[in-house]
PAPA-42687 format. One line per 8 residues: for each residue x, y, z of N, C-alpha, C. Coordinates in steps of 0.05 Angstrom, whole numbers. Last residue first. Example, Ala and Ser with C-alpha at 12.3 -4.5 7.8 and 13.67 -1.06 7.14 Angstrom:
residues 2
257:-45:142:273:-21:143:258:1:157 | 264:-114:156:246:-90:156:264:-66:156 .
This chain:
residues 331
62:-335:118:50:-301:112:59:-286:133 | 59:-383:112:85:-372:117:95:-346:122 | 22:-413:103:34:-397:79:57:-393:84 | 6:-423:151:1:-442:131:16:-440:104 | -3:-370:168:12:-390:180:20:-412:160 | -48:-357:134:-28:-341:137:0:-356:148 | -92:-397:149:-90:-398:130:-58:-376:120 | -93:-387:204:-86:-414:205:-84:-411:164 .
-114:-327:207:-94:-333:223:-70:-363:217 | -156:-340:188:-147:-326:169:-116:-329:179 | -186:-367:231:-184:-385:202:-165:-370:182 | -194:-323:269:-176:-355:269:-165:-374:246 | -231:-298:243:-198:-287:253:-184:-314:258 | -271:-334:246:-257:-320:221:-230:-312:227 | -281:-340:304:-281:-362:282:-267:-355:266 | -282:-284:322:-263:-309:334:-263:-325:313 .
-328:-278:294:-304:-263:288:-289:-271:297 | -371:-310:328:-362:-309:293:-337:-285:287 | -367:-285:371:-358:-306:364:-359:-318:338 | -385:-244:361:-362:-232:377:-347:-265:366 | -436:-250:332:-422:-239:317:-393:-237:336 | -459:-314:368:-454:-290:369:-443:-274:348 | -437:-376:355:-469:-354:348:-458:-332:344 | -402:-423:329:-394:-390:337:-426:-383:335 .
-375:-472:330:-397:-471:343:-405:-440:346 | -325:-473:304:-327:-482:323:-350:-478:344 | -306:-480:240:-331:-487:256:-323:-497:287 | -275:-419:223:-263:-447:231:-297:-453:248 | -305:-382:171:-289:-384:197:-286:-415:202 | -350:-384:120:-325:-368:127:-325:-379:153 | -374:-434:87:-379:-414:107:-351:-399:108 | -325:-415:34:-349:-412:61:-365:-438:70 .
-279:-389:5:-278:-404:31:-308:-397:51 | -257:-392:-62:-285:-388:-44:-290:-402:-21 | -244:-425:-101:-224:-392:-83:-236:-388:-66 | -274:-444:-134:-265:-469:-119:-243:-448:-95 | -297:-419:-172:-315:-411:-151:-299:-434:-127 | -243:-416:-212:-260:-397:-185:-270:-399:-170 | -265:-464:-229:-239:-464:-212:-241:-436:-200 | -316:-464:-251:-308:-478:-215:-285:-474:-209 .
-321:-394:-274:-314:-426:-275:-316:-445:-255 | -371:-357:-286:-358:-360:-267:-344:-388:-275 | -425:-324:-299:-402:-351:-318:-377:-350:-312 | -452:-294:-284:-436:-283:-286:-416:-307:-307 | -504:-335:-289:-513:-304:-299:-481:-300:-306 | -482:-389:-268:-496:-388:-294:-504:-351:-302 | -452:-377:-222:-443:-399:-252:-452:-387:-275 | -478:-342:-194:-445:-333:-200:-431:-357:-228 .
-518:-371:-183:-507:-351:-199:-490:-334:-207 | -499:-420:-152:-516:-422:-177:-507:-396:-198 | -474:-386:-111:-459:-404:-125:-470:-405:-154 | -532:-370:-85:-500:-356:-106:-485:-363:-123 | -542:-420:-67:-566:-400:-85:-548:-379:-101 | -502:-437:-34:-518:-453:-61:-524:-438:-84 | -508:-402:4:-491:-404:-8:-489:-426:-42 | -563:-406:36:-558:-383:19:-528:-384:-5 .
-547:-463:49:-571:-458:30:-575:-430:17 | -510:-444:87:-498:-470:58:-520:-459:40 | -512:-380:107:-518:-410:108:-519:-423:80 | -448:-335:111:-485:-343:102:-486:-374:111 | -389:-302:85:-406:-299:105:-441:-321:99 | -337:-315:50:-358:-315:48:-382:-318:72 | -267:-308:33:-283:-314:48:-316:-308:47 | -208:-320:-2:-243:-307:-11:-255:-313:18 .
-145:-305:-3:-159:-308:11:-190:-297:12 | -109:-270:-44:-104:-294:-38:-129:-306:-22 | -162:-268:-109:-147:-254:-74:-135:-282:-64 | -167:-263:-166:-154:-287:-150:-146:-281:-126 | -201:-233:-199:-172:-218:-191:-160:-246:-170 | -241:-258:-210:-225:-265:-230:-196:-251:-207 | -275:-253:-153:-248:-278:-161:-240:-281:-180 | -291:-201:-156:-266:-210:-139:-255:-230:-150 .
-347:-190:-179:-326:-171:-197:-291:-188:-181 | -373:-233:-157:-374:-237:-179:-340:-216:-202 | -372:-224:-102:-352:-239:-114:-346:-236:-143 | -413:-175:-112:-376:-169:-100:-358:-202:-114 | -451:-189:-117:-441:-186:-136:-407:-176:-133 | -463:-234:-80:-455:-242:-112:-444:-227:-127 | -473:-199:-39:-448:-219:-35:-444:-228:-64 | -519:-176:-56:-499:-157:-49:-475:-177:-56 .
-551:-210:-58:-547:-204:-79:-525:-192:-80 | -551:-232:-3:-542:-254:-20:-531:-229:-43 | -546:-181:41:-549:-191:33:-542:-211:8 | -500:-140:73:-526:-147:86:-549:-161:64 | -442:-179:63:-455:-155:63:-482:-152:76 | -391:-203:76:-408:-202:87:-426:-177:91 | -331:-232:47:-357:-221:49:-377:-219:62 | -267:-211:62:-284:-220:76:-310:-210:70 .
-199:-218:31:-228:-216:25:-248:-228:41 | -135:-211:29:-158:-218:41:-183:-217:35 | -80:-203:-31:-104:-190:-11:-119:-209:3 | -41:-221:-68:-39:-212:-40:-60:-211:-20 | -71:-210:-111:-66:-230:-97:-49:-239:-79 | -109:-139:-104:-88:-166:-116:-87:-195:-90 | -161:-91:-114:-151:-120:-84:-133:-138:-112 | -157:-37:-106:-147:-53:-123:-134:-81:-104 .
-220:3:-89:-195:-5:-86:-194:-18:-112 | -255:45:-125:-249:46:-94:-222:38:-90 | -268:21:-175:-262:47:-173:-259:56:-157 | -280:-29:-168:-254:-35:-183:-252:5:-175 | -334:-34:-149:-305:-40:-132:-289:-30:-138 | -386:-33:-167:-357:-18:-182:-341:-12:-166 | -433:-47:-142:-428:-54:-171:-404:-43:-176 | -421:-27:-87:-417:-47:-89:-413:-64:-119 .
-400:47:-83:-423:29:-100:-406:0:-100 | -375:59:-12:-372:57:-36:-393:41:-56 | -339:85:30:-365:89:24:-365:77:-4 | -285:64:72:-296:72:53:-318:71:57 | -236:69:115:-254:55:114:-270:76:96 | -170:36:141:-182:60:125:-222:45:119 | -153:11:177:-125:19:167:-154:40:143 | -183:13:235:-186:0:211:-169:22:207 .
-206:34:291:-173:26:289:-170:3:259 | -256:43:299:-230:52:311:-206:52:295 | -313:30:271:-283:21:275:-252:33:268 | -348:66:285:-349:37:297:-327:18:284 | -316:112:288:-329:113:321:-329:77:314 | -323:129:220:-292:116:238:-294:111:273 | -382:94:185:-368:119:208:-350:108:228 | -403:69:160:-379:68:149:-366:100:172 .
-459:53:159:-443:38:173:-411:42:162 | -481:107:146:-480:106:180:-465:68:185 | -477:98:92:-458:122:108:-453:106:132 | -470:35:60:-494:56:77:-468:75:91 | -435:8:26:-453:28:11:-468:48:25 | -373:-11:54:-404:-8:54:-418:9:41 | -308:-38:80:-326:-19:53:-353:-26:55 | -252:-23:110:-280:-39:114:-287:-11:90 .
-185:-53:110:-203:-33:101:-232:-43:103 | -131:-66:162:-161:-81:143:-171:-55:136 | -87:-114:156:-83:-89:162:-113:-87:149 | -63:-159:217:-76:-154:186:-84:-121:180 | -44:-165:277:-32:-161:250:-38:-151:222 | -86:-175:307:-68:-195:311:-42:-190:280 | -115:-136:309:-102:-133:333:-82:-163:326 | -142:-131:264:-131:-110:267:-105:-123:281 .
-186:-164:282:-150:-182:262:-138:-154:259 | -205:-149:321:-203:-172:316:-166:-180:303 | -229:-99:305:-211:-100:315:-193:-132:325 | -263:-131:259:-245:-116:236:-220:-110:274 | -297:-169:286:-283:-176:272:-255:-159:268 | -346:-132:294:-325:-149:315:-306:-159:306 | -364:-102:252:-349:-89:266:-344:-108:292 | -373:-152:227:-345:-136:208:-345:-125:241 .
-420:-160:257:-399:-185:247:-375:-170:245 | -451:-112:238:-445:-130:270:-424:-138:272 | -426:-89:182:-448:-91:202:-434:-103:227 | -408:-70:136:-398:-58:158:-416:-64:182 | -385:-92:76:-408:-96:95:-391:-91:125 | -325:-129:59:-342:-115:51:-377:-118:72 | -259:-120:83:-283:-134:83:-309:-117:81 | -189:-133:60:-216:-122:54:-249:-133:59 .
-132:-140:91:-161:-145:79:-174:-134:78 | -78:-130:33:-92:-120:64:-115:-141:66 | -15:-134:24:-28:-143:32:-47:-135:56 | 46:-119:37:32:-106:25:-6:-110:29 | 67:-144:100:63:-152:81:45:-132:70 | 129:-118:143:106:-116:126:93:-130:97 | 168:-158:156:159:-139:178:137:-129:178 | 196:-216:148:183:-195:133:169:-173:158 .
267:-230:166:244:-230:171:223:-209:163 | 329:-262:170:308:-243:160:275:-250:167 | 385:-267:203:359:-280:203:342:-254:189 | 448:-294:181:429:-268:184:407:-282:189 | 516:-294:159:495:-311:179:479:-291:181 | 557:-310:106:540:-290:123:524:-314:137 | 575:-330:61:603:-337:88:586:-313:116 | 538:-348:29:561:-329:28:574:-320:43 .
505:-364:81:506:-359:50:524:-337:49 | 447:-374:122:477:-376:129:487:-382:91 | 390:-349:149:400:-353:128:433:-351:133 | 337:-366:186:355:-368:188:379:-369:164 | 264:-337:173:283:-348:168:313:-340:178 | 195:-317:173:219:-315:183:239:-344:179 | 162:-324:116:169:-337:135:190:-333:148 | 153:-301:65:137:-285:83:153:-304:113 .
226:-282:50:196:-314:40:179:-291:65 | 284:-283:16:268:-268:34:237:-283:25 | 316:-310:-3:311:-326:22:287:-305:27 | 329:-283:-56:315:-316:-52:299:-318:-33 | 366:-250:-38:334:-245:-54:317:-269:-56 | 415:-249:-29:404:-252:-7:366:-260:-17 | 451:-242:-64:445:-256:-56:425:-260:-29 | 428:-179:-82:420:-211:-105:424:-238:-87 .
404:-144:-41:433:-155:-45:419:-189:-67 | 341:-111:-42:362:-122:-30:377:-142:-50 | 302:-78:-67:330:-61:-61:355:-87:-50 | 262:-113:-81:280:-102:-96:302:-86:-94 | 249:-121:-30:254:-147:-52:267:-127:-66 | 271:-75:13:249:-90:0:265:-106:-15 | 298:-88:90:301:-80:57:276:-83:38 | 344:-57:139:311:-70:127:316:-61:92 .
402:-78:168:388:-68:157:352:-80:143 | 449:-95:199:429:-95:210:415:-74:190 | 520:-139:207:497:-121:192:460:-117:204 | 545:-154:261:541:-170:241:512:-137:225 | 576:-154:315:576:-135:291:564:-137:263 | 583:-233:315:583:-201:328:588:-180:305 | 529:-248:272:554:-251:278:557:-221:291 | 474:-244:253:477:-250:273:503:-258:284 .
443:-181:222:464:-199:222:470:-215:249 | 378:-186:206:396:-180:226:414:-199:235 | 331:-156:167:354:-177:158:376:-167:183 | 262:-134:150:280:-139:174:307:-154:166 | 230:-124:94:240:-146:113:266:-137:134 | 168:-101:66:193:-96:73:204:-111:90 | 114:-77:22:121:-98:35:158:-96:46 | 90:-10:46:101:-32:22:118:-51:41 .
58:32:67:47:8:62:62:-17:45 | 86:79:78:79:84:50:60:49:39 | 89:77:125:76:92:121:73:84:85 | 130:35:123:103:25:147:78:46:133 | 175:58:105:160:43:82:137:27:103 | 184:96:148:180:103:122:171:88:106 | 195:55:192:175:79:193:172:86:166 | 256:40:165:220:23:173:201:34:172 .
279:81:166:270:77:141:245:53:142 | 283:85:230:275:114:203:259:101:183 | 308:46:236:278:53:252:273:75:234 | 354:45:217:337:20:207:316:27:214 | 383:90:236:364:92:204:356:74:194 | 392:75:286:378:95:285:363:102:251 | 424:32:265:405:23:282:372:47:278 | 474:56:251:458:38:239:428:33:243 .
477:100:296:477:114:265:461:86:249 | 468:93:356:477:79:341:471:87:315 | 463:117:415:458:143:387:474:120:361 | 480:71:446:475:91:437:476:102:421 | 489:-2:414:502:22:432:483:50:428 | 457:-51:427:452:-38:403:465:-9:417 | 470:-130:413:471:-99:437:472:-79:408 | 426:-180:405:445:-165:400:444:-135:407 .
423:-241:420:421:-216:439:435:-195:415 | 385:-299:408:402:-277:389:394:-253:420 | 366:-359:417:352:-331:425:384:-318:411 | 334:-428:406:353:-407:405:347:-378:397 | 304:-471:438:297:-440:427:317:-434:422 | 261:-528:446:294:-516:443:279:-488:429 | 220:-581:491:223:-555:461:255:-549:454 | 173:-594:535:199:-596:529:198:-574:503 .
139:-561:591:141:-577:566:162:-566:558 | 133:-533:631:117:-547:640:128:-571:611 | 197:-499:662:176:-499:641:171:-534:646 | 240:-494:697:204:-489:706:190:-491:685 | 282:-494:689:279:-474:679:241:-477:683 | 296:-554:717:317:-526:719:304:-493:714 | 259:-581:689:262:-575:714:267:-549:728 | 282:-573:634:250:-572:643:247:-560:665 .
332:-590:630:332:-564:633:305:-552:641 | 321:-646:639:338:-630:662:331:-604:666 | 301:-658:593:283:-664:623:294:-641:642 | 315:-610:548:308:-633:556:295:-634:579 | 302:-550:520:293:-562:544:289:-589:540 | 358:-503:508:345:-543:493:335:-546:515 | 368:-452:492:355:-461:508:343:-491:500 | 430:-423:465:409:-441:463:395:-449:483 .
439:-355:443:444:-367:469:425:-390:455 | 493:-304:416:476:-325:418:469:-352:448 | 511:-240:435:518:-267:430:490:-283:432 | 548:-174:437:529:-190:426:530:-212:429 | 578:-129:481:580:-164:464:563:-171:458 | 567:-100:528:576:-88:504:571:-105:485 | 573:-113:588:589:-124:555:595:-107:538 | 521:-91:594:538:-88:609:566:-94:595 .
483:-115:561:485:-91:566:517:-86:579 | 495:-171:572:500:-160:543:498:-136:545 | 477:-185:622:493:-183:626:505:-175:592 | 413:-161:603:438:-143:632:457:-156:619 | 403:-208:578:407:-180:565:418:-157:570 | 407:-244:613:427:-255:594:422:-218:580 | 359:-232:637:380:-239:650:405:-230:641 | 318:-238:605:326:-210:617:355:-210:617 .
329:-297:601:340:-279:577:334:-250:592 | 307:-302:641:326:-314:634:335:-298:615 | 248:-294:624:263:-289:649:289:-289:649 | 234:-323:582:237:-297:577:253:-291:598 | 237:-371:603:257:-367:579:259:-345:579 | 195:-374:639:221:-380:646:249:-369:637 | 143:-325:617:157:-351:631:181:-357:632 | 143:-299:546:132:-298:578:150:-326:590 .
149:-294:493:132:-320:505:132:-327:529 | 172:-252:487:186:-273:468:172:-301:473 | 151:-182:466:156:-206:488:161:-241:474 | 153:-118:483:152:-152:460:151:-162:477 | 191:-67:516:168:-68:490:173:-101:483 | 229:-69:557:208:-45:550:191:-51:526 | 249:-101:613:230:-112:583:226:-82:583 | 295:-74:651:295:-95:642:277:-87:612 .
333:-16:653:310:-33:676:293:-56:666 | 366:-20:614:371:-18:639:351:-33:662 | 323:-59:563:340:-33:567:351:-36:592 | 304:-97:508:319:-89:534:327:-69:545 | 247:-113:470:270:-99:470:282:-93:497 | 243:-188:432:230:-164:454:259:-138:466 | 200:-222:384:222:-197:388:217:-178:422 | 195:-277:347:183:-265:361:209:-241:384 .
220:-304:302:217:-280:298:199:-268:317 | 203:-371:315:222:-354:301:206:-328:297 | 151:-375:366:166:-385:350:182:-364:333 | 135:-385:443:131:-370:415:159:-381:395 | 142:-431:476:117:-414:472:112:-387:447 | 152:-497:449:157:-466:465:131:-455:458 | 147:-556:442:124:-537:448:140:-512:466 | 194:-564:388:181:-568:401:150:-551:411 .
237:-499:368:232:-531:356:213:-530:381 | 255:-445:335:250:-457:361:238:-476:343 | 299:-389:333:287:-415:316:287:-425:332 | 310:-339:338:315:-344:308:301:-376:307 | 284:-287:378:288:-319:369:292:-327:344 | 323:-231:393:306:-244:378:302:-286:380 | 335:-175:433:322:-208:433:307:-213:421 | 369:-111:433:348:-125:409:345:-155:418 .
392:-74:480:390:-99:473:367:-109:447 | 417:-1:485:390:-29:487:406:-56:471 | 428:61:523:442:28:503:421:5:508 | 410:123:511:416:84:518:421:66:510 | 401:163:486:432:161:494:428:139:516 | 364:185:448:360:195:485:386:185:499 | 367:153:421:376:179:411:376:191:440 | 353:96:444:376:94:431:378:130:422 .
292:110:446:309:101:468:347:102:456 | 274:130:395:273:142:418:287:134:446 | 282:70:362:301:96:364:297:120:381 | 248:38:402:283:32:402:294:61:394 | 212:59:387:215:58:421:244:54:417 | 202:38:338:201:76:351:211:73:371 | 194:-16:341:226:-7:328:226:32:339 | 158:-24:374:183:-43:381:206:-16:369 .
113:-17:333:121:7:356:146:8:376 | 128:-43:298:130:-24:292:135:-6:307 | 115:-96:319:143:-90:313:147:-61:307 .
């Protein structure tokens, strides 16, 4: 979305008129669900995509003829049998799609992409809220700057909100929330572009230099050197945060949990075999005096079992499980 929203205000100050397509809310098996975004211009898709295939097609369609308008408007796609046919999709569903036209050098538009960019950089959590009546408001907000009524609805879960005689769909854009995975070996560095690439914003931490050099991961939101006994003086993981252990040994992994799950991350993960994980457990009870409702934060093995050897395929596993535990939330 980030790069969605630069493109819009470089396209929109360059003196084009674009289309914003959002989905505000799909039922059945579509192919993507509420808050998936793609942007329009003259020569059709320039950035997103809303789930490829028929619907997207169609909605080009419907974005020419909103270009051309001027008019913002809502569209429903209900694939019963008929529309199945009609519209080549293989399975049924309903989508309703939001067009809304965004005129040149638009003053609103042009300081929703400003001030996005500004709290992207400063890392704080912030939501999208786009009016869906013609002319309908279009601003990003945090929890605390936004309208009392509106402060409720804002949830990590895109949403349709109709209140106080408004219609809007909001949607979080940024969650504060990083992960943090400790140990920079094989695993981390398949992993970390992994969930990079599907959203998560990740810091990798290691005690050895040569596995904390930015060549083996590219594209980590920051990556440390740091004493594994004194976390607390590197970062500040809240409950918000991710947590993926996998250091290059048990003792290492005990003692990271040991200083992590009083702080309650939303999400502990734990790299090893049951029999190395026992052997922790034990001491993380009895040396650190740990409770079970702690050590009950503690997701390991780490990843979804689906047979993963490889480290390429153990990071499929994990990224998946972090993916289904985020979803799950609403994150």
């Amino acid at each position: 979305m980030r790069k969605l929203l630069k493109l819009m205000a470089e396209r929109l100050a360059a003196g084009e008129d674009l289309v914003l397509v959002t989905v505000v809310a799909s039922s059945g098996a579509t192919p993507r669900g509420a808050g998936a975004r793609m942007l329009v211009g003259r020569e059709g898709r320039l950035c997103g995509t809303i789930g490829g295939g028929a619907v997207e097609y169609r909605s080009e369609h419907i974005a020419a003829e909103v270009l051309a308008s001027g008019r913002s408007l809502e569209h429903d796609f209900s694939l019963t049998r008929d529309d199945v046919e009609k519209l080549g999709m293989v399975c049924g569903g309903a989508v309703t799609v939001v067009f809304r036209h965004l005129p040149a050098r638009d003053d609103g538009a042009l300081a929703v992409a400003a001030r996005a960019e500004e709290l992207y950089e400063r890392g704080e959590s912030f939501y999208l809220v786009c009016g869906l009546q013609q002319d309908g408001e279009l601003f990003v907000t945090t929890r605390g700057e936004a309208p009392e009524w509106l402060r409720e609805y804002l949830t990590p879960r895109p949403r349709r909100v109709q209140a106080e005689g408004r219609d809007v769909f909001c949607e979080q854009l940024l969650s504060a929330g990083r992960v943090y995975i400790f140990g920079g070996g094989h695993v981390a560095q398949a992993l970390e572009p992994v969930l990079t690439n599907v959203g998560f914003r990740c810091v990798v931490l290691d005690d050895r230099p040569e596995f904390t050099r930015r060549e083996l991961f590219p594209t980590a939101e920051e990556i440390k050197l740091i004493d594994f006994a004194h976390i607390a003086d590197y970062v500040s993981v809240t409950g918000e945060d991710y947590v993926c252990v996998m250091t290059r040994g048990h003792a290492y992994d005990t003692v990271v949990q040991a200083q992590l799950l009083p702080l309650r991350p939303y999400y502990l993960g734990v790299i090893g075999s049951r029999h190395k994980i026992a052997a922790v457990r034990r001491e993380l009870t009895e040396r650190y005096g740990l409770s079970e409702e702690l050590l009950a934060l503690v997701t390991t093995p780490i990843g979804l079992d689906i047979g993963a050897e490889t480290p390429a395929e153990i990071a499929v596993s994990i990224a998946a499980q972090m993916i289904m535990v985020r979803r799950q939330s609403g994150r």
